[in-house]
N, C-alpha and C positions, 0 to 999 in steps of 0.2 A: 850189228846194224848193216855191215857191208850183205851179209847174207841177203836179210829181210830187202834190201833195196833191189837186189836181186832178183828175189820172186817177184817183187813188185813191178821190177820192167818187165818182167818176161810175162803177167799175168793184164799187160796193158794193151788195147784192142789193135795192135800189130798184123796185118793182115799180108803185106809182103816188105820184102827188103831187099837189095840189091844194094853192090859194091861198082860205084861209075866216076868215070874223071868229066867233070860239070864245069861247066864254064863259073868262073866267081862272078865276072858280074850278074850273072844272072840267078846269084845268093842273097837271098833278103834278111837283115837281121831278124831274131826273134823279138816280139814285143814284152814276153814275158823272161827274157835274161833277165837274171837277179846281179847279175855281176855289172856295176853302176862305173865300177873303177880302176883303169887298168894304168899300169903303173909301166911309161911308157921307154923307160930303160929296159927292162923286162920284157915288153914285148921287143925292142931291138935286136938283145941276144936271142928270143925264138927265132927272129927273123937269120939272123947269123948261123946258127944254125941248120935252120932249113934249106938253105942256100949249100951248106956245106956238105949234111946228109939227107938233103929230102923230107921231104911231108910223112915221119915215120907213122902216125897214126891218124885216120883220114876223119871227118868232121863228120858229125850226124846231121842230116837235114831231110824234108818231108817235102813232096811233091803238093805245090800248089794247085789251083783250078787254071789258071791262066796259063800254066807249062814251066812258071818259075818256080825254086826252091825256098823253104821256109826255114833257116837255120833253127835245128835242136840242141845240137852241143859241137862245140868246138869254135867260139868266139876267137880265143885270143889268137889259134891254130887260122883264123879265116884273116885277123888283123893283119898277124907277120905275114900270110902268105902274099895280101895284097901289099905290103911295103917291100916285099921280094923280087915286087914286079908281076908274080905269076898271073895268066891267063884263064888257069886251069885250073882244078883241084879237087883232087880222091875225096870220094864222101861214099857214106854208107845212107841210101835213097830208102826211107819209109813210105810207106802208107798208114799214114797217121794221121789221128783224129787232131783237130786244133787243141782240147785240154790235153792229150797226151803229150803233146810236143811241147807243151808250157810245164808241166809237172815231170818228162824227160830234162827236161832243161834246169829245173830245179837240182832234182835229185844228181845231176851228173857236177852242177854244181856244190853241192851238200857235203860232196867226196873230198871236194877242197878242202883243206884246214885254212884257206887265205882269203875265204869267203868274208868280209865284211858282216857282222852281226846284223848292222842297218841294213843291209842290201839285204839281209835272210830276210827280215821280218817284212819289208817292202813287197820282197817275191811272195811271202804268202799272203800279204793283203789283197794282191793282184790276182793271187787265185781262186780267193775266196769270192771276191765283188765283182771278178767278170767271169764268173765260172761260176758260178751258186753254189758254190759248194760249203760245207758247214765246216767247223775245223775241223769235227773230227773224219768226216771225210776226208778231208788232208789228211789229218794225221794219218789215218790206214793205208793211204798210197803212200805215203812217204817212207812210212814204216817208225812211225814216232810215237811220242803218246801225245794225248791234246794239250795237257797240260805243259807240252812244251810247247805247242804252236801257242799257246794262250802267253806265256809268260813272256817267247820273243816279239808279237804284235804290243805288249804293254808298255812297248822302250817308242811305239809311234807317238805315243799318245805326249811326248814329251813337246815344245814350241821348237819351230824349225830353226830359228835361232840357236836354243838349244843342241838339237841334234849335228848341228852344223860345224857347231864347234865341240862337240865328240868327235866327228872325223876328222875334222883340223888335225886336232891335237893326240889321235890315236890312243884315246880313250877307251878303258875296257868296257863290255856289258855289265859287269857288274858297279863300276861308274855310273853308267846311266841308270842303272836300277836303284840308287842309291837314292839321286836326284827325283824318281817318279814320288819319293815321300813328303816332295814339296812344292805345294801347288801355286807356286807363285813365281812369274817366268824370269822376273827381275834377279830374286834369292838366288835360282837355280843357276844363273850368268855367274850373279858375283859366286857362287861355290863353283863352277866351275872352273874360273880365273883363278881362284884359288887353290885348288888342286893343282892346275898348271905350276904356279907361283910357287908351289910351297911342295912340288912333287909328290904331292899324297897319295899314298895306297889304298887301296879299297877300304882297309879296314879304320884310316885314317879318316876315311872320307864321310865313312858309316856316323863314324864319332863326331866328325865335322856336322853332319844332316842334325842328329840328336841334339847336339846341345844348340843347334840354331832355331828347330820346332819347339825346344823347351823354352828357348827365351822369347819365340815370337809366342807361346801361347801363353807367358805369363804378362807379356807386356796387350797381348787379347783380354786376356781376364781384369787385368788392372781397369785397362779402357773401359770394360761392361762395366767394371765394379762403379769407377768414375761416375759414366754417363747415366748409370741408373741415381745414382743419388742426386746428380744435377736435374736427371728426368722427375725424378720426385719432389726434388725442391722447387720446380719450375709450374709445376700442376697446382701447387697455392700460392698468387700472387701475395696473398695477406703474408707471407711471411717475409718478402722483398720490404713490403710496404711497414710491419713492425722493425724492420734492421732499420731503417729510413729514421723513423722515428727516436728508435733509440739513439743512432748518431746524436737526431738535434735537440733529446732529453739531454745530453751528454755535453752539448755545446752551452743550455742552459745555465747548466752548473756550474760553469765551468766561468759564469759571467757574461756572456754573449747574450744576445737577445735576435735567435734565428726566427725565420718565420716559418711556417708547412702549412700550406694550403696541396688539398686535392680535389680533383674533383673526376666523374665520366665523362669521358669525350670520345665519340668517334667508334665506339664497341671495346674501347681500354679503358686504362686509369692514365690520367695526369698527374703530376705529381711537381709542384712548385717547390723549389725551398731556398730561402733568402738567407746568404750570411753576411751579417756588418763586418767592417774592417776591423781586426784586434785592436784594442785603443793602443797608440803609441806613449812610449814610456819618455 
């Protein structure tokens, strides 16, 4: 993969570069960083760091229309430098297109293993809906197959709620992928509390999803099975009306002397029915 990334920067519409020390303020984040989360003890020690030995490897950014810079890679390197104090800061100056700088930014993040699964799939939805591009477009520049860009966007689809507390709780992808087999955002909560709760592993959790679809789809089936018979018995009133009867056939014999009067009223049936008091003993 490292290769194919490779070709891939080098084969993207780069036209010049230069290595210059740029004023920071006059660095503008990128809008298409994928990296949502910086973990702000870790940016300290960079910063400690660079104080100690310097700005060892200088940030990528791309010349604006206006005369300012448009950061391509080196966020967290741009963070420490400005809690460093510094003024100033070594950068390697493109002439880049605006999608290269958004899909350089990916890929430079990609190399991360500390990349956020949320945050990947986020960066290619972003490149896909304000860059037209198809996935498999992505996928070729990136150097993937589609089927991976397909299968990380299907962990969006999950409620924000949801996703939210994946990142809370440092929840794996295949967590979330477990959850996409259950469309109901309520379930997907209480399974996910439960995994917290009960420390579940992936494959615990797989088990967990299973036998939660099978009892919500038998207590589905019950419900149809129910509501079709009530649906049935509801479509001829004559059978409400013969149970009726039969009661005060029943009352008859019993020595009572009910009354049942019905009659139509109103585009229904009415339906009277008089009981005497049990005679006292």
């Amino acid at each position: 993969m490292q290769a194919q990334n490779t070709r891939n920067r080098r084969n993207l519409r780069m036209r010049e570069r230069e290595v210059a020390r740029i004023p920071i303020d006059a660095v503008r984040p990128n809008p298409y960083q994928p990296r949502r989360f910086f973990v702000q003890e870790a940016l300290e020690e960079l910063c400690a760091s660079i104080k100690q030995y310097g700005l060892l490897q200088p940030i990528s950014v791309r010349r604006t229309r206006d005369g300012c810079y448009e950061l391509i890679a080196g966020e967290r390197r741009l963070r420490a430098c400005r809690m460093a104090g510094m003024t100033e800061i070594d950068a390697i100056v493109f002439s880049a297109f605006e999608q290269d700088s958004a899909v350089i930014a990916m890929m430079e993040n990609l190399q991360r293993e500390n990349l956020h699964y949320m945050e990947e799939a986020e960066g290619y939805q972003s490149l896909i809906r304000d860059h037209g591009l198809s996935q498999e477009d992505l996928a070729r520049r990136l150097g993937k197959n589609q089927s991976t860009i397909a299968n990380k966007m299907r962990i969006l689809k999950l409620p924000m709620a949801v996703k939210r507390m994946l990142v809370q709780y440092n929840l794996t992808e295949r967590h979330a992928r477990a959850l996409l087999r259950l469309h109901d955002e309520e379930m997907q909560l209480k399974i996910v509390k439960l995994i917290v709760q009960q420390n579940l592993n992936v494959k615990a959790t797989e088990d967990l999803v299973e036998r939660t679809l099978t009892r919500m789809y038998d207590m589905e089936e019950a419900e149809t099975t129910k509501s079709a018979k009530i649906s049935g018995f509801v479509r001829d009133t004559r059978l409400f009306v013969n149970s009726i009867k039969t009661v005060v056939r029943q009352m008859s014999d019993a020595g009572l002397a009910p009354k049942f009067v019905s009659s139509e009223k109103d585009g229904g049936l009415e339906i009277h029915v008089w009981i005497p008091n049990f005679p006292k003993k």
